[in-house]
MARKOLNU-843584 format. One line per field, with one value per atom (N, C-alpha, C): residue number from 1; atom name; z, x negated, y negated. Coordinates in pm, 1 decimal. Example, Ala and Ser with C-alpha at 12.3 -4.5 7.8 and 13.67 -1.06 7.14 Angstrom:
// residues 2
k = 1:1:1:2:2:2
a = N:CA:C:N:CA:C
zz = 780.0:780.0:780.0:708.0:714.0:787.0
xx = -1319.0:-1230.0:-1320.0:-1285.0:-1367.0:-1290.0
yy = 569.0:450.0:330.0:225.0:106.0:-3.0
END
This chain:
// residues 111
k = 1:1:1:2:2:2:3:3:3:4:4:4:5:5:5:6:6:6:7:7:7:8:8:8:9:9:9:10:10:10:11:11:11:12:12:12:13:13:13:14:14:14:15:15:15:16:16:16:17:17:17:18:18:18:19:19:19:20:20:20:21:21:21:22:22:22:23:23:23:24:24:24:25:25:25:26:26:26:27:27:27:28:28:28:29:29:29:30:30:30:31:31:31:32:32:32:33:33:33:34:34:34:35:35:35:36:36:36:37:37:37:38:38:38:39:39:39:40:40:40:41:41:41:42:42:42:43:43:43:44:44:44:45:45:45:46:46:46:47:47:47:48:48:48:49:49:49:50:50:50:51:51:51:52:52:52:53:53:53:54:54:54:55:55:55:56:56:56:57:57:57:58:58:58:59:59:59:60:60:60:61:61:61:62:62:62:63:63:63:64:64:64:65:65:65:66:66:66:67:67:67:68:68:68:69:69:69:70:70:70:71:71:71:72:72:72:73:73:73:74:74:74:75:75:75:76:76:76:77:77:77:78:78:78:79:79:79:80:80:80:81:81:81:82:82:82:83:83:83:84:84:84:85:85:85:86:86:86:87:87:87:88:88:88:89:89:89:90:90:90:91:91:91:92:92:92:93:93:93:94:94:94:95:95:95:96:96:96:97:97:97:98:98:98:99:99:99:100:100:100:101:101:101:102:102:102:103:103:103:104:104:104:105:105:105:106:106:106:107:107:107:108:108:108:109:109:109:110:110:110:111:111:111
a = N:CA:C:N:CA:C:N:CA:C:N:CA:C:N:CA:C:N:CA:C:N:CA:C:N:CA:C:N:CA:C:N:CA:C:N:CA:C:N:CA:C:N:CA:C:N:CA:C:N:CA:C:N:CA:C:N:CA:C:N:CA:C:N:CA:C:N:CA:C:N:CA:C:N:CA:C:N:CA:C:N:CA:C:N:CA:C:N:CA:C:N:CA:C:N:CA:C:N:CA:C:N:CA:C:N:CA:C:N:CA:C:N:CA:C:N:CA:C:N:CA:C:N:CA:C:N:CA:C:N:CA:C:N:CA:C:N:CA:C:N:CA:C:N:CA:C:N:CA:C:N:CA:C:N:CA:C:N:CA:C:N:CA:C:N:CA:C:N:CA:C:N:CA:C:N:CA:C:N:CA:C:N:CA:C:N:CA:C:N:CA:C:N:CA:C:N:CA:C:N:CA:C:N:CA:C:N:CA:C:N:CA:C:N:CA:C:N:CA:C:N:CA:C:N:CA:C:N:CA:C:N:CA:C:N:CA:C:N:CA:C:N:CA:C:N:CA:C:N:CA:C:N:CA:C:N:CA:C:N:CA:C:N:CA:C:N:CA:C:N:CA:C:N:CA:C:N:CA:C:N:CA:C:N:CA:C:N:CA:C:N:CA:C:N:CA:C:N:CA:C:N:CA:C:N:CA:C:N:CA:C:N:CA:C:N:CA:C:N:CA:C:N:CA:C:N:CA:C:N:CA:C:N:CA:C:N:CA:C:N:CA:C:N:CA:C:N:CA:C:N:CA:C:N:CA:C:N:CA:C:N:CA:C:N:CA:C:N:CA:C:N:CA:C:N:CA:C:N:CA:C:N:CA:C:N:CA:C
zz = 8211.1:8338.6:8440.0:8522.5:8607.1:8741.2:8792.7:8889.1:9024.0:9112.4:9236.9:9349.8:9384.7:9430.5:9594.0:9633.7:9781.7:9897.4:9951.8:10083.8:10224.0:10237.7:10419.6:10434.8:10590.4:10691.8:10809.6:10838.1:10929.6:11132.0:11089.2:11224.5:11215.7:11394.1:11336.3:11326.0:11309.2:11252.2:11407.2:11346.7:11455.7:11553.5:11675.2:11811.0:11782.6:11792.7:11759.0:11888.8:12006.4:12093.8:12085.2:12132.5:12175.4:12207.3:12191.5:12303.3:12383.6:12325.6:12354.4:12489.3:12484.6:12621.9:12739.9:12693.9:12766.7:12883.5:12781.7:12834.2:12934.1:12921.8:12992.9:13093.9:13122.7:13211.4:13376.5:13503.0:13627.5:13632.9:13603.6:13642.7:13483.3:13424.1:13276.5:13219.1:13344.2:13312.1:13430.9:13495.3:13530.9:13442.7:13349.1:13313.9:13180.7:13136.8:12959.3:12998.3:13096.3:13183.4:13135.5:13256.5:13309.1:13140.0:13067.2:12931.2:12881.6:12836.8:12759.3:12758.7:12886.9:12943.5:12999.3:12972.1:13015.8:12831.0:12771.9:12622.4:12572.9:12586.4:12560.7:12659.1:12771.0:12818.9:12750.4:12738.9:12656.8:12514.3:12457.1:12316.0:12344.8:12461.9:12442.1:12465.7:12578.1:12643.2:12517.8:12442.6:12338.0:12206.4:12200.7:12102.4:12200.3:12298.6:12350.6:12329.5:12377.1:12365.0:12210.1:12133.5:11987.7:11912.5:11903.7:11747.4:11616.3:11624.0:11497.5:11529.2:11471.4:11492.6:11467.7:11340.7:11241.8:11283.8:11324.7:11344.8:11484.7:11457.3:11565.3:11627.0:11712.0:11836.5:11696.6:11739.6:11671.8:11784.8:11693.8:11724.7:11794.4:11925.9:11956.4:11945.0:11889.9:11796.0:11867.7:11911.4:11947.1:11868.0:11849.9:11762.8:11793.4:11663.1:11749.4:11762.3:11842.8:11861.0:11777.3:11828.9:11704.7:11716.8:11857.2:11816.4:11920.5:12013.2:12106.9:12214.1:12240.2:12384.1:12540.5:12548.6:12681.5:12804.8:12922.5:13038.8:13154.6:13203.2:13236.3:13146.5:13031.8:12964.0:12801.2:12807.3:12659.2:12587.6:12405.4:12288.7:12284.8:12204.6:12170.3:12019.5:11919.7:11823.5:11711.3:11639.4:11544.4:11481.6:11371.0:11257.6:11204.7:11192.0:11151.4:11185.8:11330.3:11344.5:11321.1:11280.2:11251.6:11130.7:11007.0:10900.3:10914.4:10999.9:11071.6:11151.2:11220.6:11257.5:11393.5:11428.7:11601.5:11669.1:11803.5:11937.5:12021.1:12117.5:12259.9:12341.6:12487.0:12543.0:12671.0:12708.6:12830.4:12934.9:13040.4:13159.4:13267.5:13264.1:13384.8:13275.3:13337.9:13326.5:13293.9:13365.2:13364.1:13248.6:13181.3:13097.4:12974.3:12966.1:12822.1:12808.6:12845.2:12776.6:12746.4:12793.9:12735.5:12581.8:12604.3:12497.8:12405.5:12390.7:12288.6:12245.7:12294.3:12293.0:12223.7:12220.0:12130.7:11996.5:11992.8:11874.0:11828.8:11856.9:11806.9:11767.2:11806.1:11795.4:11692.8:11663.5:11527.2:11435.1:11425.2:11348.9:11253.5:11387.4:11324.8:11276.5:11250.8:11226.1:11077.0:11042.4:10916.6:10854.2:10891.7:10820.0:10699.0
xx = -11418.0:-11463.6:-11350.5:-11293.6:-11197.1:-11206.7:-11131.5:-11200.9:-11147.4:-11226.9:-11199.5:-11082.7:-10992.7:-10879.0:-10939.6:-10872.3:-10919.8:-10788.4:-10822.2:-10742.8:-10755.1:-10596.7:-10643.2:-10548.1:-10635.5:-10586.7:-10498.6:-10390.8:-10316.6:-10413.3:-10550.7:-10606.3:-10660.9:-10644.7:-10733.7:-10903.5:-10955.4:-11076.5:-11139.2:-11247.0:-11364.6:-11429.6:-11417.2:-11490.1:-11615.6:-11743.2:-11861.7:-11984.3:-12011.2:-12050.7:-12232.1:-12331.2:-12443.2:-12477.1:-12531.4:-12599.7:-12711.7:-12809.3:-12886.0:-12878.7:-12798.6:-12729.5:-12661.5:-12595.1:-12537.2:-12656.4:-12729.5:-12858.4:-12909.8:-12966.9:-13015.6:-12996.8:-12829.9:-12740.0:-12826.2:-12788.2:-12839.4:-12808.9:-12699.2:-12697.2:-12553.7:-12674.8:-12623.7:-12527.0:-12517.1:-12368.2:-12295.2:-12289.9:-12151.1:-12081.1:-12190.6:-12171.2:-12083.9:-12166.3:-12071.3:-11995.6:-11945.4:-11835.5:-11727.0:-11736.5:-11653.4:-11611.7:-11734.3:-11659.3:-11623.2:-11659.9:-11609.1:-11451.9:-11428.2:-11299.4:-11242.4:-11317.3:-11200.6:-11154.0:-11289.2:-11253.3:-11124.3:-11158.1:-11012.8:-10855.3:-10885.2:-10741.7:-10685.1:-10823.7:-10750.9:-10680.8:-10721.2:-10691.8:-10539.6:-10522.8:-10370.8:-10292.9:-10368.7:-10170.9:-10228.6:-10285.7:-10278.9:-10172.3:-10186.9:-10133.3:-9940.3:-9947.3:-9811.4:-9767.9:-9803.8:-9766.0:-9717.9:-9730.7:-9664.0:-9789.3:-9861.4:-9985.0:-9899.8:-9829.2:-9749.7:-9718.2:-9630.1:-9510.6:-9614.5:-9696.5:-9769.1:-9883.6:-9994.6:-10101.0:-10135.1:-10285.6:-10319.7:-10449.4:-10482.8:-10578.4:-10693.6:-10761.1:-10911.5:-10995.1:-11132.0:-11204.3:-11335.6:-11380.2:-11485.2:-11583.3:-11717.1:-11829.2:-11950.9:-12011.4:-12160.8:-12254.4:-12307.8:-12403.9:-12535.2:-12676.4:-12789.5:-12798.0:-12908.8:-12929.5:-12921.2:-12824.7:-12774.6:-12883.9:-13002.1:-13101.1:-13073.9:-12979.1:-12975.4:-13031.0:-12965.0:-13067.6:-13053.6:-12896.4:-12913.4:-12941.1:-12952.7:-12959.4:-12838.8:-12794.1:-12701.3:-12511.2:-12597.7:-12466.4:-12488.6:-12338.1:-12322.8:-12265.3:-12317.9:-12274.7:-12202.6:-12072.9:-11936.3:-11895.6:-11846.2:-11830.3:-11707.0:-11636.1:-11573.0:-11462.5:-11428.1:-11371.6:-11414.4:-11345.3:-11380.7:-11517.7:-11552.5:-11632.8:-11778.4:-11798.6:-11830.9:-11953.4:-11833.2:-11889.3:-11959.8:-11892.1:-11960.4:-12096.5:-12101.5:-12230.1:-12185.4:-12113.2:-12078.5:-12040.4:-12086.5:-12075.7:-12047.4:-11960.5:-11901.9:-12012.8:-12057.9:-12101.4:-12047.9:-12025.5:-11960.8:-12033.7:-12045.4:-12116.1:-12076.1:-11906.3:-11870.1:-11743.0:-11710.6:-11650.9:-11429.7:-11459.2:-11328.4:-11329.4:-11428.2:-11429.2:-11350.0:-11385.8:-11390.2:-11252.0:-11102.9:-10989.3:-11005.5:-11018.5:-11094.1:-11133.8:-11236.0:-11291.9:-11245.8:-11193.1:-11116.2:-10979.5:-10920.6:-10845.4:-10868.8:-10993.3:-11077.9:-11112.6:-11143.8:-11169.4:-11045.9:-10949.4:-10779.2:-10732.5:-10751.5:-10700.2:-10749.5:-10902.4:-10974.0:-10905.1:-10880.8:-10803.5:-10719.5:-10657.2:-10463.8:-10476.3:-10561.2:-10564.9:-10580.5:-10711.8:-10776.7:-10662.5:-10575.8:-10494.4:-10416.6
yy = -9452.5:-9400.8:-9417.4:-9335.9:-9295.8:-9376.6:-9467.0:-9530.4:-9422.9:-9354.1:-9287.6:-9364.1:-9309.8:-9328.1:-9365.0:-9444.8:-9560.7:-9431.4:-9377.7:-9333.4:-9375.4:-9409.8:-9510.5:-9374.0:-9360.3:-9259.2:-9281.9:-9207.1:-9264.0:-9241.1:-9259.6:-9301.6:-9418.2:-9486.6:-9597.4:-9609.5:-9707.6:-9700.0:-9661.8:-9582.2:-9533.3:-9617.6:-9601.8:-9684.3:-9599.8:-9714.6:-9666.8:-9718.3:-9583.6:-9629.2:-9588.6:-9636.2:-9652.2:-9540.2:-9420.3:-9336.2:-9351.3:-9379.6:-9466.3:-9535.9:-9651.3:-9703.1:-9633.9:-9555.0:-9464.8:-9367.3:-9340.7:-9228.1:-9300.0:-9451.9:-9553.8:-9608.2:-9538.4:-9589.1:-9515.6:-9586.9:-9551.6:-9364.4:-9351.0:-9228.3:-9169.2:-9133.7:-9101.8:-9014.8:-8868.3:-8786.2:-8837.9:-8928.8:-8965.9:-9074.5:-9190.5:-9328.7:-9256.1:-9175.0:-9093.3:-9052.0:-8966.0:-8920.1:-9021.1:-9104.2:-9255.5:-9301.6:-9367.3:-9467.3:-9350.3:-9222.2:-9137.4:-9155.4:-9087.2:-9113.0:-9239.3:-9361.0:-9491.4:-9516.7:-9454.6:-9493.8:-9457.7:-9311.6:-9237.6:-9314.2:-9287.4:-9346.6:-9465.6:-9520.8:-9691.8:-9639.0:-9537.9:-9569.0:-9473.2:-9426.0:-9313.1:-9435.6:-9491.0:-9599.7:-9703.6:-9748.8:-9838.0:-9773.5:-9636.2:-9564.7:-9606.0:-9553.2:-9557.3:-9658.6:-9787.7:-9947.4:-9956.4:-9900.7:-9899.3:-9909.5:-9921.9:-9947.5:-9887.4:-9797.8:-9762.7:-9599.5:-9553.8:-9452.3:-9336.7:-9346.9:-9221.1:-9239.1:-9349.4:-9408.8:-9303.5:-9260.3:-9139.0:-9255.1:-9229.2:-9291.8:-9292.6:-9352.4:-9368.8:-9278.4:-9220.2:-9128.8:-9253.3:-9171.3:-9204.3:-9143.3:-9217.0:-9157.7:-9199.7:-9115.5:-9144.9:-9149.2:-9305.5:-9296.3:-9328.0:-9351.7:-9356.2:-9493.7:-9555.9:-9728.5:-9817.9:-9866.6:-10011.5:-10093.4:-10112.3:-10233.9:-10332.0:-10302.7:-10455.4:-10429.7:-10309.9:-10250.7:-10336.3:-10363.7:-10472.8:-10409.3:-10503.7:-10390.6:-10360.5:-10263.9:-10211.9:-10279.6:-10242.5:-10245.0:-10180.9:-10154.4:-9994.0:-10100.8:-10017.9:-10170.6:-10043.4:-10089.8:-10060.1:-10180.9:-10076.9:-10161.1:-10044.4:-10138.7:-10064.1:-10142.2:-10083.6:-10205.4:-10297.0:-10371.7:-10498.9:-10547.2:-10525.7:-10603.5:-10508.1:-10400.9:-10336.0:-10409.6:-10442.0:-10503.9:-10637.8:-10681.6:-10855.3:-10831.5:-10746.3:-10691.8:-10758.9:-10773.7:-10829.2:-10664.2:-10714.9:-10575.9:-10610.7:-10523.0:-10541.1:-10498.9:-10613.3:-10499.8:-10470.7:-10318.0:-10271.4:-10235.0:-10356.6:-10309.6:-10222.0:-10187.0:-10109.1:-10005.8:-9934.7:-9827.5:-9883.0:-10005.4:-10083.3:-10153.2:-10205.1:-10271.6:-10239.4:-10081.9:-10073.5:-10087.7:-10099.4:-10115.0:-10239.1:-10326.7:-10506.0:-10510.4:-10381.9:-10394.9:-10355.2:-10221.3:-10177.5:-10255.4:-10354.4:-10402.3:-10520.2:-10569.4:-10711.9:-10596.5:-10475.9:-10447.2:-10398.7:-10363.6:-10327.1:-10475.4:-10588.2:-10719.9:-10758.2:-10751.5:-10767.7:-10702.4:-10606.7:-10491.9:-10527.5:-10519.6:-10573.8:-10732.2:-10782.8:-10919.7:-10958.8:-10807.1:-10817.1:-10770.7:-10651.4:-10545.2:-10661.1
END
């Protein structure tokens, strides 16, 4: 029996955010707005700062309720900690380079 061939991709692993939370938020198309886009900015100047030459930004993924459900704050999770079952949670719009930056640190730790 043929064992199926393992492929790592030159992105990094998927930021996996709450919708759920997001929706919940005081005022819900500005809050997805804001992390949408603080998400993204974090992951370009993280890409610039060097993460690696070939290595493309990781994708941000809206998913359905992870189950924690806090209040005025979005779970954020990916990689590593992913499998550990641990979550960030992001109460403001500033946060999230913090955050993505504790889940890039996990990362590069396991690699």
């Amino acid at each position: 029996m043929a064992v199926p061939p393992l492929v790592r991709p030159n992105r990094a692993a998927p930021v996996l955010v709450c919708r759920k939370c997001l929706k919940r938020s005081d005022d819900p198309k500005a809050t997805k707005k804001a992390s949408k886009k603080a998400i993204k900015h974090a992951l370009t100047s993280e890409r610039e700062r060097g993460s690696g030459p070939r290595e493309k930004p990781a994708r941000v993924v809206m998913t359905s309720c992870f189950g924690l459900c806090p209040k005025r704050a979005v779970v954020v999770t990916g990689g590593v900690r992913t499998a550990r079952g641990e979550y960030v949670l992001v109460s403001a719009a500033e946060d999230a380079a913090g955050a993505l930056a504790l889940l890039r640190d996990d990362q590069n730790s396991a690699s």
